[in-house]
N, C-alpha and C positions, 0 to 999 in steps of 0.2 A: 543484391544477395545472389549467390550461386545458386540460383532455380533448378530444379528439378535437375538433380549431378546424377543419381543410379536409377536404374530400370530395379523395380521392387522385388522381383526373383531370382535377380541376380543379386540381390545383398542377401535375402531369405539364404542361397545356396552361400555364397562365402560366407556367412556368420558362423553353417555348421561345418562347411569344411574346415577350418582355421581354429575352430573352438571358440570367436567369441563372442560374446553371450549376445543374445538376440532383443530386440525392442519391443519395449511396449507404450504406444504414443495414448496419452488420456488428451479426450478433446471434448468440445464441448462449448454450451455459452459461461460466461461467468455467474457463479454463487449457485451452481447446480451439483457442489458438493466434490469437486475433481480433487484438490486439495486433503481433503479429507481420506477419501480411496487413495491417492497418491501414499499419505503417512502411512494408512492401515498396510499396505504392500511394503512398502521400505522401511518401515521402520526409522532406527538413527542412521541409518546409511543416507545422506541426504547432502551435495551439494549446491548450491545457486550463486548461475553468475550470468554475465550480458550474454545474450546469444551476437557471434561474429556478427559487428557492424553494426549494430544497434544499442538501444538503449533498456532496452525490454530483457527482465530478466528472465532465465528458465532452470525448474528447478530438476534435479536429476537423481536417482538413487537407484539402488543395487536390489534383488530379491533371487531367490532361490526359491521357484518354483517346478519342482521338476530338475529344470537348465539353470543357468545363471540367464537372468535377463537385465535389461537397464531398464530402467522406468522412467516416462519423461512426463511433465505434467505441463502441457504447452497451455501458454497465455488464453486467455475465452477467445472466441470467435463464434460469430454464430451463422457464417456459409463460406464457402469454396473461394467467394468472390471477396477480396479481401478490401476494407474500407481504411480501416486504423492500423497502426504497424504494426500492434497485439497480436493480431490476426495474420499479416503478411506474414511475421513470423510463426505463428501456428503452423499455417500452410506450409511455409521453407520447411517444418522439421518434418510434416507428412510428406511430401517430400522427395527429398533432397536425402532425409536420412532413412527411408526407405525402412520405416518399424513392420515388423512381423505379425501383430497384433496390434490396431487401434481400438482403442476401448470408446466408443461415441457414451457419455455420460446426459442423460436429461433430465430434466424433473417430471414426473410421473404426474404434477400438478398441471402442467402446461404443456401437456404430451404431443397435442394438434399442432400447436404453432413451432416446437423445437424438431420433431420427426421428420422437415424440409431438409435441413440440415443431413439425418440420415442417409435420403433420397438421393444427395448427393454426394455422400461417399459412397455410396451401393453403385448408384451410374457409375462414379468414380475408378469398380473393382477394386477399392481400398481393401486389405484384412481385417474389416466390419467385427465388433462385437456391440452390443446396444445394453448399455446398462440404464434400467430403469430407475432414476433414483429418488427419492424421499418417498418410499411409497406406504412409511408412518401413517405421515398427513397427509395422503391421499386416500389413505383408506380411513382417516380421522375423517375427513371430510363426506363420507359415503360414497366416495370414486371409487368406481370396479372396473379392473383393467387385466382381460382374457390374458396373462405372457404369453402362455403356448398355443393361442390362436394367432398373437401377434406376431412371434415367431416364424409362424406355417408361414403369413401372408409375406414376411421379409425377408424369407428364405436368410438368416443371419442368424448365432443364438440372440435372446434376447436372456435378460436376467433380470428380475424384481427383486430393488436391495433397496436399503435402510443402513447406507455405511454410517452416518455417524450412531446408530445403535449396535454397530457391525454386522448388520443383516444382510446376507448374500456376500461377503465376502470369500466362504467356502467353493460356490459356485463361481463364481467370476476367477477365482485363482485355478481352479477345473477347466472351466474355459478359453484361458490363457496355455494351461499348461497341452490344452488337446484340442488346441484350435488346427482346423482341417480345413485347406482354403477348396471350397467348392464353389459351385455355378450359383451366385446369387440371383435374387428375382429379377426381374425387368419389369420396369413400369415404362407402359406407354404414353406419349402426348396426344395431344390432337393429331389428325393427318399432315394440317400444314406445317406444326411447328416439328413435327418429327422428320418431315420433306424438308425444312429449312435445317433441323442439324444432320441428318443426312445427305445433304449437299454440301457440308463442309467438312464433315468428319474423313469422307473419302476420298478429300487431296489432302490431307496427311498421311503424311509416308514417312516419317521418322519413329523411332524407338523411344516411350516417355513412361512414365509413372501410372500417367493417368490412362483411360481408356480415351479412345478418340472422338468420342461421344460427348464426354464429360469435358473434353479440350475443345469442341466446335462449339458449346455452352458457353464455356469463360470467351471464347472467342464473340461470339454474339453480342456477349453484353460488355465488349471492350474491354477487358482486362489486357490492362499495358505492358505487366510484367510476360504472360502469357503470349502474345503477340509479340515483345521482344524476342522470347526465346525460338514461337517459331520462325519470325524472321532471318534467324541466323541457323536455325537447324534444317528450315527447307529449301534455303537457298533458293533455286531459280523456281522451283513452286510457289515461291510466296506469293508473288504478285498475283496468281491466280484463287490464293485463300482469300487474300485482302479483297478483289475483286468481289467475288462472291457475297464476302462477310458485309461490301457495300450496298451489296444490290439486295439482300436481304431486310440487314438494318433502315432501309431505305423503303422497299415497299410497306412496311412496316409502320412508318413515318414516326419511329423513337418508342415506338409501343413493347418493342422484343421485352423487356424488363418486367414490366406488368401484364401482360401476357405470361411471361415464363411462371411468374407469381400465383399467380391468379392458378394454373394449371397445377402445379404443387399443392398449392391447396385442396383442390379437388382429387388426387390424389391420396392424398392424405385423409381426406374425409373418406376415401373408398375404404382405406388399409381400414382404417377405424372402426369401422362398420360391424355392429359385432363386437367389438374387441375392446369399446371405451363405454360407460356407461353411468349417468348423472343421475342421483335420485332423483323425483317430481319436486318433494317437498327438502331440498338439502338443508340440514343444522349448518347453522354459523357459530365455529369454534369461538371460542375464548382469544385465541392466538389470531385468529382472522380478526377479530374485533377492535385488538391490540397494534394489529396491523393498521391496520383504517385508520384510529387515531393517532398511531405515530406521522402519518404522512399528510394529515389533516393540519392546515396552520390555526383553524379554532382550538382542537383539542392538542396536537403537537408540538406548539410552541411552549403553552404552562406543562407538558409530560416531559419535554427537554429540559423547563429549566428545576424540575423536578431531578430529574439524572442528574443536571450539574448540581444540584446544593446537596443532593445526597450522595454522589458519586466523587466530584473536584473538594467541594466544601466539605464537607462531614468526615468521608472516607480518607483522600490524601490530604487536606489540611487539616481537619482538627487530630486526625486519630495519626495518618503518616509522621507529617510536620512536627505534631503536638504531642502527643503520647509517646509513643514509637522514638522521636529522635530526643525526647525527654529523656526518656530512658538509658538508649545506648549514648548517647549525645552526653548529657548531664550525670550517669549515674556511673557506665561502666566504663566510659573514657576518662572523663573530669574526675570522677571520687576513686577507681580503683586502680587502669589503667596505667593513665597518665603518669601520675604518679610513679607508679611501681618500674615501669620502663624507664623512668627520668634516672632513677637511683640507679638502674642495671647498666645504662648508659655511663654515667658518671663514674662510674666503678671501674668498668672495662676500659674505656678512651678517656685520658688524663688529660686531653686537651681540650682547652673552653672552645677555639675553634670549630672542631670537627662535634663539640659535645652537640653544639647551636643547630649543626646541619638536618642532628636526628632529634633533637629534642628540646631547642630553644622555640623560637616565636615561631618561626617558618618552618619548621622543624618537620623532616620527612614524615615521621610518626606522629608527632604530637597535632602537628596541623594536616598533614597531606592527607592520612592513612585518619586521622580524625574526622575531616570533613567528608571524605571521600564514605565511609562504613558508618560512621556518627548522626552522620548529618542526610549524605546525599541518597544512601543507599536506600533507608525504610520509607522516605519519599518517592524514588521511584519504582521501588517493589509494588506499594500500593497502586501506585498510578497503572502500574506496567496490569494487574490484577485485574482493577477497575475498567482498565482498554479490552482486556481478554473477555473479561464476563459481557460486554457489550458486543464485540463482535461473535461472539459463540453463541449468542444470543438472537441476531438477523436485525440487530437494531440499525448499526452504520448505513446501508441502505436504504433504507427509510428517510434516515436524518437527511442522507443526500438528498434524496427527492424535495425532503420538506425545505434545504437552502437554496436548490437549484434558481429558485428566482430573483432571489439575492444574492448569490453569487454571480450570476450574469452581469447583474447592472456591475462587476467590480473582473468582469472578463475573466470569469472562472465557469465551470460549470460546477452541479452538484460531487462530480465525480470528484472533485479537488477535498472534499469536505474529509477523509481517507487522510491523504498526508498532512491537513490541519488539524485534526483528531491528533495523530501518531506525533505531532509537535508539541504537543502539551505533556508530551514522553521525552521524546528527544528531537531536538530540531535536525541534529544530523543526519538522523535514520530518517526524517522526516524528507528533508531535502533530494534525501537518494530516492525517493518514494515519489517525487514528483516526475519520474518520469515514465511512469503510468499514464499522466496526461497527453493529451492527443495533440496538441499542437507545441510549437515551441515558445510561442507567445504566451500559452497559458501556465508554460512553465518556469520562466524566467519570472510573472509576476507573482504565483504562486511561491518562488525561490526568495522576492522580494517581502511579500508579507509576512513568511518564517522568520526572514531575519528580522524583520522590527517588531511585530509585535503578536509573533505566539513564545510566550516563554515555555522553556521546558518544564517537566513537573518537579524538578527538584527547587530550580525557582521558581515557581507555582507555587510550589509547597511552602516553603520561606515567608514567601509574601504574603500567603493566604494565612499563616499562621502570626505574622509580626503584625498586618494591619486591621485583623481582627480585633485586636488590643486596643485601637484607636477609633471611635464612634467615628461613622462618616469619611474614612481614611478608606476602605478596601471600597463604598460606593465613587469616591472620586476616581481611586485607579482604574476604577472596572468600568467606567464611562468614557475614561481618556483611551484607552488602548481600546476599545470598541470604536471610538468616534475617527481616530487616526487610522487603523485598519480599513474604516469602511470608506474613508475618504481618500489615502493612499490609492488603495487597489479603486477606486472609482476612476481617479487620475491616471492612473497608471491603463485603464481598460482603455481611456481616451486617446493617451498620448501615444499609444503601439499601437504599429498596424496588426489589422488583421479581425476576424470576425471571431465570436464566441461560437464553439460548434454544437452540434445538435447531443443532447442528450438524452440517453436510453441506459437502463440499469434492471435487471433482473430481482428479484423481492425471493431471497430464501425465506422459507418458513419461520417465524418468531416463535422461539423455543426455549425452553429454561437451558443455561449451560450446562452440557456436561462437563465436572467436576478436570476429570482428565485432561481433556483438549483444555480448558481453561490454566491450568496449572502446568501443561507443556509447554504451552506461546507465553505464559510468563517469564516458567524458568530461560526460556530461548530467547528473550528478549533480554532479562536479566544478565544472562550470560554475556551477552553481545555487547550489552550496555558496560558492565562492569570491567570486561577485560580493555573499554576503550579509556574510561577513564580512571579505572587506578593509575597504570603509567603514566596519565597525563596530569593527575595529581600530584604526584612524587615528581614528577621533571618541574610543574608549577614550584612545587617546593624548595627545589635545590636552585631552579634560578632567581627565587625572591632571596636565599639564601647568599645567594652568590649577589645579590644586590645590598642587600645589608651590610656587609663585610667590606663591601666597596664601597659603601657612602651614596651606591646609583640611586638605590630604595627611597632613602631620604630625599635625595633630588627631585625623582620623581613625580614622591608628591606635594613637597613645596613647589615642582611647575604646574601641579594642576590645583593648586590654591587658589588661585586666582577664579578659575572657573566653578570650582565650587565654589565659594565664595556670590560668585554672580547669581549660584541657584540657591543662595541662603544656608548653606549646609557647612558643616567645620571642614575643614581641610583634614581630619581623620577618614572620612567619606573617601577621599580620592583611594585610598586601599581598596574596599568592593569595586570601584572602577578596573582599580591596577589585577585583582583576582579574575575580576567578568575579563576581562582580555584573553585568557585562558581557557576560561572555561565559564558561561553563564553561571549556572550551580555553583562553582566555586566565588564567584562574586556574588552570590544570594547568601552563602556561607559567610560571607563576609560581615554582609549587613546584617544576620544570624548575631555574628558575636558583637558589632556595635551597638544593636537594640540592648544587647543583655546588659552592656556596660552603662546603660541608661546615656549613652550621647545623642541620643536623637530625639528631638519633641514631635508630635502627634505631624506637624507639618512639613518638617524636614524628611522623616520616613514615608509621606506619601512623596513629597518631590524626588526623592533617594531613590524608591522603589519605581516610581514613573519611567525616570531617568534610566535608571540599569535594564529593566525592562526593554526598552529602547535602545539599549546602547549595543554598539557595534557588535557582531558576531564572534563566538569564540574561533580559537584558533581553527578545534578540529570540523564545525561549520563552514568556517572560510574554505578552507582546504577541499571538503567536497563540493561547496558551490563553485570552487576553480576548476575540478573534474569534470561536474557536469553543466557545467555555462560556460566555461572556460575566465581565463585572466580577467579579461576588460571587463566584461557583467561582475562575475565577483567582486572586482574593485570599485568600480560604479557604485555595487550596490551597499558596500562597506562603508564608502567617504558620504554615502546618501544617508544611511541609515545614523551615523556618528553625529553629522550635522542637526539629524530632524531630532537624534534623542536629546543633545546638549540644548537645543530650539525648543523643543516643548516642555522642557524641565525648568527654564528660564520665565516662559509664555504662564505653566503650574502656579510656579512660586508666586511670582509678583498677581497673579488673578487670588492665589488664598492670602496672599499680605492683605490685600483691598478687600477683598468680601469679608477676611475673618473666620473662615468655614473651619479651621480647625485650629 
């Protein structure tokens, strides 16, 4: 990455001579609420896309306050010294894009341990603002926290907010708009650690971002990127920084690190002093308590599967699935619709032909625009709902922590449990979400277990709703797709190189949702979801359409006769095969309308639904695991994933022929 491109006062002065709008970088660790103050500021003005060169997304939007500013909301990071690439790219936008204002975002709950971070954008000379955030439950909890003596001590403003109640938001946009870059505080080290960056800081003689304080620091503790650039900016001074940087790190004997640690802390405990303050006897909220048992595997494991049967089961399969597409599905497609559009079509276009295209079997409307609004939609509405009110909520979190120990043994960390959640929505979006993951090993197996065995919620929805009907049919499915996930990804941790990395995760406050934010990340999710696959409905449709009319259709599936066939099931079954090709949800729609025609017995619909479950990734799946894996892993992981579904659906059948179980 282009490290460190502008000196920061020289972008401050061409932004306002030229007129364009000025920066404002939110930073911070993650789930300290950035996101949140990002929307409150920008509003719908909101782009996201890869920051150059990477895989890490960043989101951006517009505000008027005062000026035109941009607003960035870079990835978590939680120091200077960057470990994960979330962070390297943090750093590149502080930067490289040289913002006007940095807004340092912390939780007012864990003020001590995130205020290091400050420390070092103030060393830094950054354009510091310190927003204190969730100071709700900080002061639910009896925490009293001086701002304007924290302030004096930080010489920055600071601001005590409560954005998702929108508390301090007034102040923080005041602050932005009348930020005054002045002489921040100096904190001092001990005498030798301030002698040790004082004998590097003054063989640097180039022009940078950072102060050269804050550069003999990243120098010390070996940042590569950092050291790259001054190798090439100080040219024949290098050798005598690198010199130095040896004979420090050296006396030292690998201790600079903790040392450095260790002195921030104490620091920190100074500023604090005064200014932070702990009842004797503190009340333990309701939401702390809530916390505790969410991340406890005594009490966490029955409060998860509590979530699931009243969140997957109850919510998206009885009332989505079951009510809901009852409804539009059965009553105003089937009984009114259909119908009514059948006759307007026939009236208008005289030819049986083109009648078939919009309104025969495969028929744009009757099936595309049927299953797509009928069927798929109030499946993943609810789902999309169900996802929102959990994470507005500070549950996701938690859950990580509580599978981090099982996801290990399957070369994941907790942090993965995010785009496996977001796959029981859509495996697409889910897929582009895996690269949030920290290594590439975890993402390719993480890309691996989406495609076999998290189905999305529309086939979620489907299945949860068809094998309800059937005693001991939804326990079969739900043990095979747990048993194959947990032994895939076991295999799969085995057979890649590479180690499982360390995980650490931030715990926002456990809070009831608010209504708003819940019902925006639906709608935003809805939207995203819906414009991807109506189109890819209506195309599903015109080319089964175009199969029909050609005789391909019927071929088809008299060639996959045989292999249903082999899994005990009619050769009308190869249809939800030939639909899941396209689109998962569209082959769950499928098996949708064979259950209703009564073709399937209690054992064929577990083996059917096992199978498609498993079976190959849809089109627009493939397409982004080709993006983000590239060609060979997506195809690997396509003829893998084909083989073990057709393999365990075969392995199904013939175990319930013999036991008898349904």
């Amino acid at each position: 990455m282009g490290l460190f491109k502008k000196k920061a006062s020289c972008h401050s002065a061409s932004s306002e001579s030229n007129g364009a709008a000025k920066k404002v970088a939110l930073v911070g660790n993650p789930n300290v609420g950035k996101s949140v103050l990002f929307n409150a500021l920008t509003g719908a003005y909101v782009t996201v896309s890869n920051y150059p060169g990477t895989s890490v997304e960043v989101a951006r939007g517009s505000a008027v306050i005062g000026d035109r500013y941009e607003i960035i909301d870079t990835p978590g990071m939680y120091s200077l010294l960057p470990i994960t690439e979330e962070e390297r790219v943090a750093r590149e936008i502080l930067l490289s894009e040289s913002p006007d204002v940095v807004l340092h975002v912390l939780d007012a709950r864990n003020l001590e341990r995130m205020l290091t971070m400050t420390l070092q954008l103030i060393d830094a000379q950054l354009p510091v603002v310190l927003v204190v955030n969730i100071m709700d439950e900080a002061e639910r909890m009896g925490l009293v926290i001086d701002i304007p003596l924290l302030q004096e001590k930080l010489g920055i403003p600071v601001i005590g907010a409560a954005t998702a109640k929108k508390r301090g938001l007034d102040e923080i946009r005041r602050a932005i708009a009348g930020y005054d870059r002045k002489k921040h505080a100096v904190f001092g080290y001990s005498k030798r650690l301030e002698e040790d960056i004082e004998s590097v800081a003054r063989l640097i003689r180039g022009d940078y971002p950072l102060s050269n304080k804050s550069l003999a620091l990243l120098l010390l503790q070996r940042d590569e990127e950092v050291t790259a650039l001054l190798r090439e900016r100080e040219g024949e001074g290098f050798p005598a920084i690198a010199e130095m940087i040896r004979q420090k790190t050296f006396e030292r004997r690998e201790s600079f690190h903790l040392d450095l640690s260790l002195e921030r802390k104490g620091i920190v405990k100074g500023i604090l002093a005064g200014v932070f303050s702990v009842p004797a006897n503190r009340k333990i909220t309701f939401s702390e308590r809530l916390s505790r048992w969410a991340v406890s595997p005594v009490s966490g494991i029955p409060l998860l599967l509590v979530v699931l049967y009243f969140g997957l089961y109850k919510f998206v399969g009885d009332f989505g699935a079951g009510t809901l597409v009852d409804f539009l599905e059965g009553t105003i497609f089937e009984r009114y619709f259909n119908p009514w559009i059948t006759g307007v079509v026939k009236e208008v276009i005289p030819w049986d032909i083109l009648q078939e295209l919009f309104v025969g079997e495969y028929g744009v409307i009757t099936l595309g625009l049927r299953y797509a609004v009928g069927i798929i939609l109030p499946i993943v509405a609810t789902f999309f709902l169900f996802f929102s009110l959990l994470e507005d909520s500070g549950y996701f979190p938690r859950l990580a922590l509580l599978v981090d120990r099982v996801f290990k043994k399957i070369g994941l960390t907790g942090r993965a449990v995010i785009p496996m959640v977001l796959g029981f929505g859509c495996d697409t979006m889910a897929t582009m979400v895996t690269r949030t993951l920290e290594t590439v090993r975890e993402r390719i197996i993480a890309t691996l277990l989406l495609a076999l065995a998290i189905p999305c919620s529309a086939q979620l929805g489907v299945i949860l709703a068809l094998l309800s009907k059937a005693p001991g049919a939804l326990l079969v499915w739900s043990v095979c797709l747990l048993l194959i996930f947990l032994f895939i990804g076991f295999l799969a941790a085995r057979m890649m190189p590479g180690e499982t990395p360390m995980f650490y995760m931030e715990l926002p406050p456990m809070r009831l949702p608010q209504l708003s934010n819940v019902f925006t990340k639906t709608y935003t999710r809805m939207q995203w979801y819906f414009m991807e696959i109506l189109p890819l409905f209506i195309l599903a449709s015109v080319l089964l359409w175009i199969g029909k009319i050609t005789h391909f259709f019927e071929k088809a599936v008299e060639g996959l006769s045989p292999v249903m066939a082999s899994l005990g099931l009619p050769k009308e079954v190869a249809v939800a095969f030939i639909f899941g090709f396209f689109r998962r949800d569209y082959g769950a729609a499928g098996l949708y309308d064979l259950q209703t025609k009564g073709i399937l017995n209690g054992r064929q619909l577990t083996v059917a639904a096992v199978t498609l479950t498993l079976f190959i990734p849809c089109v627009a799946q493939f397409l982004i695991m080709k993006r983000e894996r590239g060609m060979k892993v997506a195809l690997a992981i396509g003829l893998f994933v084909s083989g073990l579904a057709f393999g365990s659906g075969w392995v199904l059948n013939e175990f319930l022929v013999v036991t008898r179980l349904l």
